[in-house]
KOLGU-263406 format. One record per residue (C-alpha): x, y, z. Coordinates in nm, 3 decimals, padded with zeros to 5 digits. Layout:
! KOLGU-263406
{x->X, y->Y, z->Z}
...
This chain:
! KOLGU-263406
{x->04.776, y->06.119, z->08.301}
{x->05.023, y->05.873, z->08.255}
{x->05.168, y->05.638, z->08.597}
{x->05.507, y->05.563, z->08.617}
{x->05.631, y->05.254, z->08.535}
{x->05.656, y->04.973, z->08.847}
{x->05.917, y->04.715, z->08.852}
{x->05.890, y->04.380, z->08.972}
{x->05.899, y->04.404, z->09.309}
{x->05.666, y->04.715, z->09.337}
{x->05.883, y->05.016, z->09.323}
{x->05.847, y->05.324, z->09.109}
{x->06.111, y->05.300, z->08.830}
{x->06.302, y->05.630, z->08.842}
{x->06.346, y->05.800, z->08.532}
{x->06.742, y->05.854, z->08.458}
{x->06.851, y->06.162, z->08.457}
{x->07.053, y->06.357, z->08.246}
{x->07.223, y->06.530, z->08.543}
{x->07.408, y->06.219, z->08.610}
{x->07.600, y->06.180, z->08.317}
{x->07.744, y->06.541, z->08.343}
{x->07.791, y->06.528, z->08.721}
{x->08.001, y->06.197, z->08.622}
{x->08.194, y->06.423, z->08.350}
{x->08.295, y->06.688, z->08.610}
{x->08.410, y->06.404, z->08.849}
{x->08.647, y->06.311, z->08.597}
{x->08.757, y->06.599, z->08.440}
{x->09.010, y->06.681, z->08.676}
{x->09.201, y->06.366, z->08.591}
{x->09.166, y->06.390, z->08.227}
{x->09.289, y->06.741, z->08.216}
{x->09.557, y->06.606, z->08.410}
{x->09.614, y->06.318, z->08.231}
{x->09.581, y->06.527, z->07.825}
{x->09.794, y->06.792, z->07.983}
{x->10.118, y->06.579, z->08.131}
{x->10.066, y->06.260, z->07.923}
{x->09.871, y->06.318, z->07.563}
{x->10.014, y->06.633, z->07.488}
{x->10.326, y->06.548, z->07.539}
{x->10.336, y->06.248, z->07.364}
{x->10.169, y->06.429, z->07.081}
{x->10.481, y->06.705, z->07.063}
{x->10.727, y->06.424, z->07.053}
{x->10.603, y->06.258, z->06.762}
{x->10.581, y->06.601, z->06.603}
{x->10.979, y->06.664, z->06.704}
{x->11.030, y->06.293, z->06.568}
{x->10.899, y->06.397, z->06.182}
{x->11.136, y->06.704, z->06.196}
{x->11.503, y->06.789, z->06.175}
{x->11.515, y->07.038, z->06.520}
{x->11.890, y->07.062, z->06.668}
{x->11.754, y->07.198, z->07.025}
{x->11.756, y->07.541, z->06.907}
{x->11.454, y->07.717, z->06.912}
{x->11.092, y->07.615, z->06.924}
{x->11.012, y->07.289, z->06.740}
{x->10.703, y->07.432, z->06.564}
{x->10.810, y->07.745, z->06.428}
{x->10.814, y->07.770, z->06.081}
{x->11.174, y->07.729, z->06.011}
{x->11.215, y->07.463, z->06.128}
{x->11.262, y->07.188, z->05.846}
{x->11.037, y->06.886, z->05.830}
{x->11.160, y->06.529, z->05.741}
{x->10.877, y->06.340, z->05.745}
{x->10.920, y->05.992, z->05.812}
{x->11.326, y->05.970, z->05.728}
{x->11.464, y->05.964, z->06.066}
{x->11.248, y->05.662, z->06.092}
{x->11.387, y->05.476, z->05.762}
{x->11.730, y->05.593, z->05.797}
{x->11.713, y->05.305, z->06.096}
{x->11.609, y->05.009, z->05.871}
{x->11.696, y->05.109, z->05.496}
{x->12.002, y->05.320, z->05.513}
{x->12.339, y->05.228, z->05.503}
{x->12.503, y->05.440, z->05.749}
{x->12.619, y->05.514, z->06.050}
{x->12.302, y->05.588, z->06.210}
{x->12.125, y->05.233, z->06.104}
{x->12.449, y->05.033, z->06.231}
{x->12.402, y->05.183, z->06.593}
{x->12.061, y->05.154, z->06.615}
{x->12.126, y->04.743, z->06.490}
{x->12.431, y->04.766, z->06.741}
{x->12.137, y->04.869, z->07.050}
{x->11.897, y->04.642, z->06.955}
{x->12.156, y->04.333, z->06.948}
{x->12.272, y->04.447, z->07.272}
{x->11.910, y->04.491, z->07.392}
{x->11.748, y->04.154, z->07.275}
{x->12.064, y->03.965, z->07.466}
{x->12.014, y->04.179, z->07.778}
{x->11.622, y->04.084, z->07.826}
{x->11.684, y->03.688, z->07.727}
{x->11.887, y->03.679, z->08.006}
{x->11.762, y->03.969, z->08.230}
{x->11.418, y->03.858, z->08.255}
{x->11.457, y->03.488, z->08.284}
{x->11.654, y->03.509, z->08.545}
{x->11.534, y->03.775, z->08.782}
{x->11.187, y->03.573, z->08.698}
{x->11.302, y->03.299, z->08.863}
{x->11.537, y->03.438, z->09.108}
{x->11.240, y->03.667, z->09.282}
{x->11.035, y->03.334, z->09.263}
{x->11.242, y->03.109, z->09.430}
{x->11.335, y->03.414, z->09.700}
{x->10.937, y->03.407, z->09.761}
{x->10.916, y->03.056, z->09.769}
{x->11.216, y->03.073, z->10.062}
{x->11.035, y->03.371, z->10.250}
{x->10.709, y->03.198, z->10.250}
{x->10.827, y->02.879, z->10.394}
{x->10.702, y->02.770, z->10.725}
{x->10.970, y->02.646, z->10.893}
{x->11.176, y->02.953, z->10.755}
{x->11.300, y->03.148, z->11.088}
{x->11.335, y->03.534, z->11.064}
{x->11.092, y->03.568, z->10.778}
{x->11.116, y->03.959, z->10.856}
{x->11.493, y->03.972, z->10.835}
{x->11.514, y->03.786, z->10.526}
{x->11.208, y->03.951, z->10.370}
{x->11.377, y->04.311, z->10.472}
{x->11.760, y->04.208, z->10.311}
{x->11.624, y->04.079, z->09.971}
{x->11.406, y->04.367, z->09.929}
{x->11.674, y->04.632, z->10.013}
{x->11.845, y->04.618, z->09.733}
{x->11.513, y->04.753, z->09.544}
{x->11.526, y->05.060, z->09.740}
{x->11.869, y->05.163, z->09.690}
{x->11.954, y->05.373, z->09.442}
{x->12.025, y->05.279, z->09.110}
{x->12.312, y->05.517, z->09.066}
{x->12.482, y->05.441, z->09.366}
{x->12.477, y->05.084, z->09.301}
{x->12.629, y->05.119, z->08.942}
{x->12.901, y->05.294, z->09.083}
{x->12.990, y->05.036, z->09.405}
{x->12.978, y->04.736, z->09.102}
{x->13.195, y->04.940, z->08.888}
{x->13.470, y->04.930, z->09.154}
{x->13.390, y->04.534, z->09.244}
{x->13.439, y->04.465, z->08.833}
{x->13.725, y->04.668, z->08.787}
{x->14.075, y->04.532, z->08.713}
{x->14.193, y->04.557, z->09.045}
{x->13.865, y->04.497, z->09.164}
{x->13.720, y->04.240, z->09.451}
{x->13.559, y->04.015, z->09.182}
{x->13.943, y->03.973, z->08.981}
{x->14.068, y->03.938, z->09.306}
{x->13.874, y->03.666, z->09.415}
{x->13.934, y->03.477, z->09.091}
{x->14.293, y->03.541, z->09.126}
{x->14.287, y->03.364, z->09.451}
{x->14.190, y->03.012, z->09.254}
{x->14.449, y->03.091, z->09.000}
{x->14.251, y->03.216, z->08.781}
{x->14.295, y->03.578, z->08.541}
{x->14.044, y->03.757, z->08.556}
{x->13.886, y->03.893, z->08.228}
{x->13.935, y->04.336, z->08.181}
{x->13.525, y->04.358, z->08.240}
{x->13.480, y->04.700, z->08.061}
{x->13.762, y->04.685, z->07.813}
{x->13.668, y->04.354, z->07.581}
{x->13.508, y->04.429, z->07.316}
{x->13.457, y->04.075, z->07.232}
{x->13.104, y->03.922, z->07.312}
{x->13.099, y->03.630, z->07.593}
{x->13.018, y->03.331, z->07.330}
{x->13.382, y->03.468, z->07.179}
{x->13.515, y->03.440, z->07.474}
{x->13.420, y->03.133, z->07.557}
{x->13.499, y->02.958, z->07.262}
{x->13.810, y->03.157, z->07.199}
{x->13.784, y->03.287, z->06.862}
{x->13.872, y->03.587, z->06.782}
{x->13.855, y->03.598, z->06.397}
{x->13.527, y->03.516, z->06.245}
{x->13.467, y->03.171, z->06.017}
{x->13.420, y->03.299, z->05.650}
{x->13.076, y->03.165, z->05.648}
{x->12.935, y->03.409, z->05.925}
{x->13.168, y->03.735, z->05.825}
{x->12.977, y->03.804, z->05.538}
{x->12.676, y->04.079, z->05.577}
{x->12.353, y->03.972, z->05.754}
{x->12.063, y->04.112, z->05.832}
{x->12.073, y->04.545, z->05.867}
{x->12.411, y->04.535, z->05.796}
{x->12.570, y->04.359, z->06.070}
{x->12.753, y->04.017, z->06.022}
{x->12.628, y->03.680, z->06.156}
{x->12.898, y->03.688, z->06.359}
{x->12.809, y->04.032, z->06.546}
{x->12.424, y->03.882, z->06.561}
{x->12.581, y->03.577, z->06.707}
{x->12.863, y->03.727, z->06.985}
{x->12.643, y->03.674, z->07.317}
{x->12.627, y->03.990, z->07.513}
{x->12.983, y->04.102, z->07.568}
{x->13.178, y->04.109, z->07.928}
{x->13.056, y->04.426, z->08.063}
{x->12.720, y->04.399, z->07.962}
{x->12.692, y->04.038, z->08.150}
{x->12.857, y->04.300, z->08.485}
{x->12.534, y->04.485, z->08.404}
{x->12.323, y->04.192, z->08.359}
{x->12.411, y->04.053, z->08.716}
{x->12.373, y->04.429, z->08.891}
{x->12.012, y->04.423, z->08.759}
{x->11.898, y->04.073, z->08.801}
{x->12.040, y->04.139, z->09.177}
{x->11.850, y->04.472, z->09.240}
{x->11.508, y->04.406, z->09.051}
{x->11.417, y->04.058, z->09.180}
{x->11.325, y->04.175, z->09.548}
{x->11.070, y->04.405, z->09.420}
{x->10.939, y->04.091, z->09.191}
{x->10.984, y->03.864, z->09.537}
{x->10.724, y->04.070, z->09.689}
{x->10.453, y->04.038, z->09.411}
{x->10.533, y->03.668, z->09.409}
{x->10.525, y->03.611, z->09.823}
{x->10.155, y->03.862, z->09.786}
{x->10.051, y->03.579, z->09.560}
{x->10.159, y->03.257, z->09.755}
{x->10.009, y->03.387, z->10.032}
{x->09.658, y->03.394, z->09.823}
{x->09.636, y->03.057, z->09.741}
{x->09.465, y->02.853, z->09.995}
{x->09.641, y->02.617, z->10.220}
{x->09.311, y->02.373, z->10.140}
{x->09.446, y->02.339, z->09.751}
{x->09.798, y->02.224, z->09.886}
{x->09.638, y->02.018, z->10.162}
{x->09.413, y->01.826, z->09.941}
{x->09.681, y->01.808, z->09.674}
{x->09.917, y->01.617, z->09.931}
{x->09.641, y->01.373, z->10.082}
{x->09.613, y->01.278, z->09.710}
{x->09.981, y->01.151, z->09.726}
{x->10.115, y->01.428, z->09.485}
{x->10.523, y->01.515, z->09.598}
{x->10.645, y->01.828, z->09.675}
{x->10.744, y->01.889, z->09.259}
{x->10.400, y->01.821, z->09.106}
{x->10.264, y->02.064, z->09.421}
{x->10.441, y->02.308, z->09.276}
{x->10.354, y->02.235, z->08.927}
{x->10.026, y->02.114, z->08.907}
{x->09.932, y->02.355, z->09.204}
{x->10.149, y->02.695, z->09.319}
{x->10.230, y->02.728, z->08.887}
{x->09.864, y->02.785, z->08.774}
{x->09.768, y->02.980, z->09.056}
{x->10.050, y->03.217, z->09.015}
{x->09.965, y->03.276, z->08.652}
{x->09.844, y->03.641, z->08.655}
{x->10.133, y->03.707, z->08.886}
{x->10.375, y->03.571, z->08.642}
{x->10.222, y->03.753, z->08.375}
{x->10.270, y->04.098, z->08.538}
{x->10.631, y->04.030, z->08.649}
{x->10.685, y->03.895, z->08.283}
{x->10.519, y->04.209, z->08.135}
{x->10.723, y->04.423, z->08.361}
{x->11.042, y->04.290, z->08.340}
{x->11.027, y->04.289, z->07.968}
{x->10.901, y->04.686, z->07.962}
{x->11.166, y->04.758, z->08.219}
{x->11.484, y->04.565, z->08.066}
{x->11.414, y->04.701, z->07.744}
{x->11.410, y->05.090, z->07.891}
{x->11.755, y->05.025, z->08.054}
{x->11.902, y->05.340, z->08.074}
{x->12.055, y->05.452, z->08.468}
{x->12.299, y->05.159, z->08.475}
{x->12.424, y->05.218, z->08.090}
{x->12.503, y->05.586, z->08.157}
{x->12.708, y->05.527, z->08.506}
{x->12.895, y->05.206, z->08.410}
{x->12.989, y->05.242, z->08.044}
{x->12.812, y->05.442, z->07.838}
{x->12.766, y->05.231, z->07.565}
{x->13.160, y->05.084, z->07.583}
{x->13.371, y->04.920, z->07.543}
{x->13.299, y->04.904, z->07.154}
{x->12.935, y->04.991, z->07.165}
{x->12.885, y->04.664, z->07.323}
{x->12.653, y->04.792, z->07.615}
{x->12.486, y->05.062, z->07.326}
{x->12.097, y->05.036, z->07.426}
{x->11.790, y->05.185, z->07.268}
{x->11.715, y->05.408, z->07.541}
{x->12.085, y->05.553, z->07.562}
{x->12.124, y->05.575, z->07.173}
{x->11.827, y->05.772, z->07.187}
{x->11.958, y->06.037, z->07.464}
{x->12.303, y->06.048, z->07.299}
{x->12.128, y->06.130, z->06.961}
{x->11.934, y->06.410, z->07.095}
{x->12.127, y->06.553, z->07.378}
{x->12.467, y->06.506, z->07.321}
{x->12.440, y->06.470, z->06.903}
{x->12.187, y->06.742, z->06.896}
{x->11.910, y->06.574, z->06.707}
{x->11.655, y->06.542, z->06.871}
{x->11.443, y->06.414, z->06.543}
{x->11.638, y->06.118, z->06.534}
{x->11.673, y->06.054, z->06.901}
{x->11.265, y->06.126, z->06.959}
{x->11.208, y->05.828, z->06.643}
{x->11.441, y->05.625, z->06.807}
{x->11.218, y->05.633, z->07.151}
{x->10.915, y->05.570, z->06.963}
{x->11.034, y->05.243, z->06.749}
{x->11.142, y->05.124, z->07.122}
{x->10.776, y->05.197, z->07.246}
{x->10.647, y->05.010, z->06.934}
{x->10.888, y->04.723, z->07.007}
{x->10.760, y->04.727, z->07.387}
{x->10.414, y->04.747, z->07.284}
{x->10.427, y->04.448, z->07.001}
{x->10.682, y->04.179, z->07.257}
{x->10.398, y->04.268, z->07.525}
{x->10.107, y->04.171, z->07.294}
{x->10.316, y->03.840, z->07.180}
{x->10.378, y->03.753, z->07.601}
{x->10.021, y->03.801, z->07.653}
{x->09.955, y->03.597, z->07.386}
{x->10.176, y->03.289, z->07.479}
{x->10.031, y->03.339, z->07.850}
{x->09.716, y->03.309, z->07.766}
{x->09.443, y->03.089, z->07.902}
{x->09.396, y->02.786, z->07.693}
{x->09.085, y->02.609, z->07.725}
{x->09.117, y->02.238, z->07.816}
């Protein structure tokens, strides 16, 4: 008869048993019902509808229904059309909206969290409360009180008008903000020639245009209080001991910050990073309320081309590949930021 097996420290060793694998599996399998059901499946039908030419009509599997394969994906980077130019049109628009979306609510909802966490900051509650709000409000109503403030007769021309200054039609000029600036209105011949996915230099090159900068500022003003908090969690982390030790070594309030709050904030600034970029890129509420892709298809995005496509264009092949290029764009930019964040060994 054979004993069981004694550990170290005199105990019976308990077999494992094969009970607790399955009574693990029926834990679970709630949630990954849940999750096949609502998620995978889903996910799984829309790539389907992306291979095939559907107009809305009908089911999207039935037999009739004709398959395209992988054109409504090429017809965005090889064909000449219509359909290739908008798509090149959103993803200009796009790229300028996150360089300057995430950058600055970045370091807007830091230095708002560096302000709140002060110490001889009176009112912290207040403050905390008033920055935050504009997180909670809703999207829609917010588009629509900015897109009286940056009308022509709005408060924003009006307050310009008071220095002497015209104020600029926000969501009638077509022209991009480096045009504007500069004042040029016809292209040099050099950049009017075709560039890359037939657009011109000069379209690559126009800066984001007025209204989309209007849309810029409405975001970067309603996202960084959400940021401010994930920040201010963070700050309040780090010990005081690192700071106090930091400052009895001579270091000023600068190199503090740098040598100090910076590194210890790293995951933090990773996950704002990561979420800014995923959010900024899936811009769609404020596009739909304030311009709807105008003037010119300068505030076109992704996200929007994609629901015009489907739901207004009725093809939904097309719109569905658009949605999954943008999650393949999302998915590669968020790979290359966690990549450039990473922790380097001394």
């Amino acid at each position: 008869m054979t004993r069981p097996r004694r550990r170290r420290g005199g105990h019976a060793a308990t077999p494992r048993r094969g009970g607790e694998s399955l009574a693990g599996w029926l834990f679970v399998a709630p949630v990954v019902v849940i999750l096949g059901l609502f998620l995978l499946l889903p996910i799984l039908m829309a790539m389907w509808v992306s291979l095939t030419s559907w107009n809305g009509q009908g089911s999207p599997f039935k037999s009739g229904v004709p398959f395209a394969g992988l054109d409504n994906y090429s017809r965005l980077f090889t064909r000449d059309d219509l359909a290739r130019e908008n798509f090149m049109i959103s993803i200009r628009n796009n790229f300028y909206y996150v360089a300057l979306v995430v950058p600055l609510q970045t370091v807007l909802a830091l230095g708002l969290a560096l302000v709140v966490n002060s110490r001889l900051l009176k009112g912290k509650s207040f403050f905390r409360t008033a920055f935050y709000f504009p997180s909670v409000t809703s999207s829609v109503a917010i588009s629509v009180v900015f897109l009286f403030i940056f009308s022509n007769s709005g408060a924003v021309n009006q307050l310009l008008a008071m220095f002497g200054v015209q104020g600029p039609e926000w969501f009638s000029d077509p022209r991009g903000i480096v045009h504007v600036l500069l004042g040029i209105d016809d292209p040099p011949a050099a950049l009017a020639g075709d560039g890359p996915f037939g657009l011109s230099w000069w379209e690559w090159l126009s800066g984001p245009s007025v209204a989309m900068c209007a849309i810029i500022a409405l975001v970067v003003w309603t996202t960084s209080g959400t940021f401010m908090l994930m920040f201010l969690a963070a700050l309040q982390d780090i010990p005081v001991a690192l700071e106090e030790a930091a400052t009895l070594d001579g270091a000023r309030r600068w190199q503090r910050f740098r040598y100090v709050t910076l590194p210890m904030l790293r995951p933090t600034m990773f996950l704002v990073l990561t979420l800014g970029l995923i959010g900024s890129w899936q811009v769609f509420d404020q596009i739909y309320v304030m311009s709807q892709g105008n003037p010119a298809k300068t505030t076109l995005t992704p996200a929007f081309l994609s629901y015009r496509t489907a739901f207004r264009d009725f093809d939904y092949g097309a719109g569905t590949a658009i949605s999954f290029v943008l999650f393949l764009i999302i998915v590669l930019l968020t790979l290359f930021q966690r990549w450039v964040l990473r922790e380097r060994r001394a």
